[in-house]
ZADO-1210 file (C-alpha; in nm, 4 decimals, padded with zeros to 6 digits):
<atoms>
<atom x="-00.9834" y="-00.2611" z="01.3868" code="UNK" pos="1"/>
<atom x="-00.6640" y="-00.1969" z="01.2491" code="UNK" pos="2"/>
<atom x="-00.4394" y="-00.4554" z="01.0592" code="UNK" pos="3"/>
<atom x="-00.0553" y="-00.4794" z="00.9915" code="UNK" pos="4"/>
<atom x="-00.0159" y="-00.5275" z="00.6152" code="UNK" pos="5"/>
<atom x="00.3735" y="-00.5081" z="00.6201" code="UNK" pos="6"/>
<atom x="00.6093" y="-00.7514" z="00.4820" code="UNK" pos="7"/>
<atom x="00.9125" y="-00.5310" z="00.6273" code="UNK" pos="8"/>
<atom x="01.0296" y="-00.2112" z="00.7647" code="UNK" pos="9"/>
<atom x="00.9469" y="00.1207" z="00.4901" code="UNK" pos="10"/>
<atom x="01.2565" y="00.3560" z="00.3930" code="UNK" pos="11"/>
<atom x="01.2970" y="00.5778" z="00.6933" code="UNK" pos="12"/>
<atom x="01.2529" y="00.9050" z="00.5583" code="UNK" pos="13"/>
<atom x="01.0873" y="01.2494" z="00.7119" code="UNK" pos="14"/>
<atom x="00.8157" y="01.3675" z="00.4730" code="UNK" pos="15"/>
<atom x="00.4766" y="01.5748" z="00.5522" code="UNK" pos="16"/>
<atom x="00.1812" y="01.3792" z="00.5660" code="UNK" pos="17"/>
<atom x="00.0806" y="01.5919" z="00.2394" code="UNK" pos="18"/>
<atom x="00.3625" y="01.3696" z="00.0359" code="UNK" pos="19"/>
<atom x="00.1749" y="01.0973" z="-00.1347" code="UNK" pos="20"/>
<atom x="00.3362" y="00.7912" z="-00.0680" code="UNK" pos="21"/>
<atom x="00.1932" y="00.5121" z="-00.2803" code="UNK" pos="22"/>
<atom x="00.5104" y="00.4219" z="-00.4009" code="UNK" pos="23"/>
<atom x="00.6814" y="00.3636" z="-00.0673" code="UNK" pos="24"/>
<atom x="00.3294" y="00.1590" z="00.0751" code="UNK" pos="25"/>
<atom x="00.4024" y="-00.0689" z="-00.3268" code="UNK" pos="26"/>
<atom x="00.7453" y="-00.1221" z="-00.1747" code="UNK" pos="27"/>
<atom x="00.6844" y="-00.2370" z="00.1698" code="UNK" pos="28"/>
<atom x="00.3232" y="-00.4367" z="00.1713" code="UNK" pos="29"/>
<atom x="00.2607" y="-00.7856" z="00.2490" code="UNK" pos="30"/>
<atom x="00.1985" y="-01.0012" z="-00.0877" code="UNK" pos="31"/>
<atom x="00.1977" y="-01.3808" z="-00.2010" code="UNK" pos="32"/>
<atom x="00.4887" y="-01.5257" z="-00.4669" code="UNK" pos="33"/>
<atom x="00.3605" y="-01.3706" z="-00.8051" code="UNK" pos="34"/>
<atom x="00.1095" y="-01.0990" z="-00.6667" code="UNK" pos="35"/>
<atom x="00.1760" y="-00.7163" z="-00.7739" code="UNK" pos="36"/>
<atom x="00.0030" y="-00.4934" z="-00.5762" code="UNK" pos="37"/>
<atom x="-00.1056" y="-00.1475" z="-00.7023" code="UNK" pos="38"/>
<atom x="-00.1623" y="00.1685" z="-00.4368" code="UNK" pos="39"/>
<atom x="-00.3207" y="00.4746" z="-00.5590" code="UNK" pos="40"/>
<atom x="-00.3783" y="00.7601" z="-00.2909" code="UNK" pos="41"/>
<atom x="-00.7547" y="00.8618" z="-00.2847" code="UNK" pos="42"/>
<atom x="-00.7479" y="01.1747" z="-00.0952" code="UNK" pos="43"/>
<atom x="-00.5259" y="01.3094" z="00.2488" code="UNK" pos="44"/>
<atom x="-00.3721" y="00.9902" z="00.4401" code="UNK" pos="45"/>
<atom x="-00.6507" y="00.6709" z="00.2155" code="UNK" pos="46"/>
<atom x="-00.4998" y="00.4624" z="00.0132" code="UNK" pos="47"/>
<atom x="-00.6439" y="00.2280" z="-00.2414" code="UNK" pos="48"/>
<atom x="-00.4732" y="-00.0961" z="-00.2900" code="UNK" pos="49"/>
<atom x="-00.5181" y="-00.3983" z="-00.4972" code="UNK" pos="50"/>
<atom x="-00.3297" y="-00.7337" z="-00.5070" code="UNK" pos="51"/>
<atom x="-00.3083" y="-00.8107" z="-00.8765" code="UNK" pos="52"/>
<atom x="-00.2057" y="-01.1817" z="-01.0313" code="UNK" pos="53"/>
<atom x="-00.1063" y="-01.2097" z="-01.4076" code="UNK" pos="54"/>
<atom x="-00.0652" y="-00.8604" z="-01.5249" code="UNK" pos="55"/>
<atom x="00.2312" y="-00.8369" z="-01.7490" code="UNK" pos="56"/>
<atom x="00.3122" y="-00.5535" z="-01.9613" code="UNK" pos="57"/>
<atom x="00.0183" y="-00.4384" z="-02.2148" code="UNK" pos="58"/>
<atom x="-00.2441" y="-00.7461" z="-02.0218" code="UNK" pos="59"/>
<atom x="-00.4577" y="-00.6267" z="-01.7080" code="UNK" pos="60"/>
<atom x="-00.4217" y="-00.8840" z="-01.4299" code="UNK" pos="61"/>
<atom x="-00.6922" y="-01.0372" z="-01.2072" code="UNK" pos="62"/>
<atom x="-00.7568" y="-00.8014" z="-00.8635" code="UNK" pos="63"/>
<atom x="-00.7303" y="-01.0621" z="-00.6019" code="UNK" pos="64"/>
<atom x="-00.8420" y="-00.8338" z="-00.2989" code="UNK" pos="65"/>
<atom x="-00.8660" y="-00.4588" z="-00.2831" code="UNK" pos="66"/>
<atom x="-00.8053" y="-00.2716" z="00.0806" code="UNK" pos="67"/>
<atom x="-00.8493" y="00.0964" z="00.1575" code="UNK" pos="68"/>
<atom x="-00.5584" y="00.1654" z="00.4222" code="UNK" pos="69"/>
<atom x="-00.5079" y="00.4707" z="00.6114" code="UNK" pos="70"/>
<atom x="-00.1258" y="00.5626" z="00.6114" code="UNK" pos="71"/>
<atom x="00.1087" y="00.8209" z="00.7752" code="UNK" pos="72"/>
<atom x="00.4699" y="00.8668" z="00.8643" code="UNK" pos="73"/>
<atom x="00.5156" y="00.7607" z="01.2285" code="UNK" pos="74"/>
<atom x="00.8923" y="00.7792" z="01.3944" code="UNK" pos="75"/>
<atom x="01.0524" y="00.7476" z="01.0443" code="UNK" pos="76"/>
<atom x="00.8426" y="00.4752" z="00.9084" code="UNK" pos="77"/>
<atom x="00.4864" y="00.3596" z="00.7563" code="UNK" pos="78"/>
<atom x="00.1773" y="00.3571" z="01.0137" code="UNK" pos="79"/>
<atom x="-00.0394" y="00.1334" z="00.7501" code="UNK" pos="80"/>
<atom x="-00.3909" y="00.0308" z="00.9020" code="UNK" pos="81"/>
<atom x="-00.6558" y="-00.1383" z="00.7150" code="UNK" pos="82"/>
<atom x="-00.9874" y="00.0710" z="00.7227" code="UNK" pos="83"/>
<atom x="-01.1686" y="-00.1792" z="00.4514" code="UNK" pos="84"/>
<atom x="-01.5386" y="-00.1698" z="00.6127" code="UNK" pos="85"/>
</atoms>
């Protein structure tokens, strides 16, 4: 079961699916008015990411939800699919 995450289109680039692209899935996910989210790439095309509240510089925020995503280049833009089990 796959779900969009997106809040709007990625950067249209052309990269190899070996390019890690937490940065670009930061940019472009869905979040709520004063949520941060942070995406680390676990291995290949899984992501990590959290939705963090209240982290400011040098203070660790509260992880509101975590999601592993799955995430490729399709057609010039981010295929994001949530693969939380």
């Amino acid at each position: 079961m796959a779900t969009t995450l997106l809040k709007q289109p990625a950067p249209a680039r052309t990269e190899p699916s070996s390019v890690n692209l937490s940065e670009a899935i930061e940019q472009c996910i869905e979040r709520r008015a004063g949520e941060q989210v942070k995406c680390t790439r676990v291995y290949g095309d899984k992501y990590r990411c959290n939705w963090i509240r209240g982290a400011e510089v040098g203070i660790a925020g509260r992880i509101l939800k975590s999601r592993f995503l799955r995430v490729t280049w399709n057609e010039g833009a981010l295929d994001i699919q949530d693969i939380t089990g």
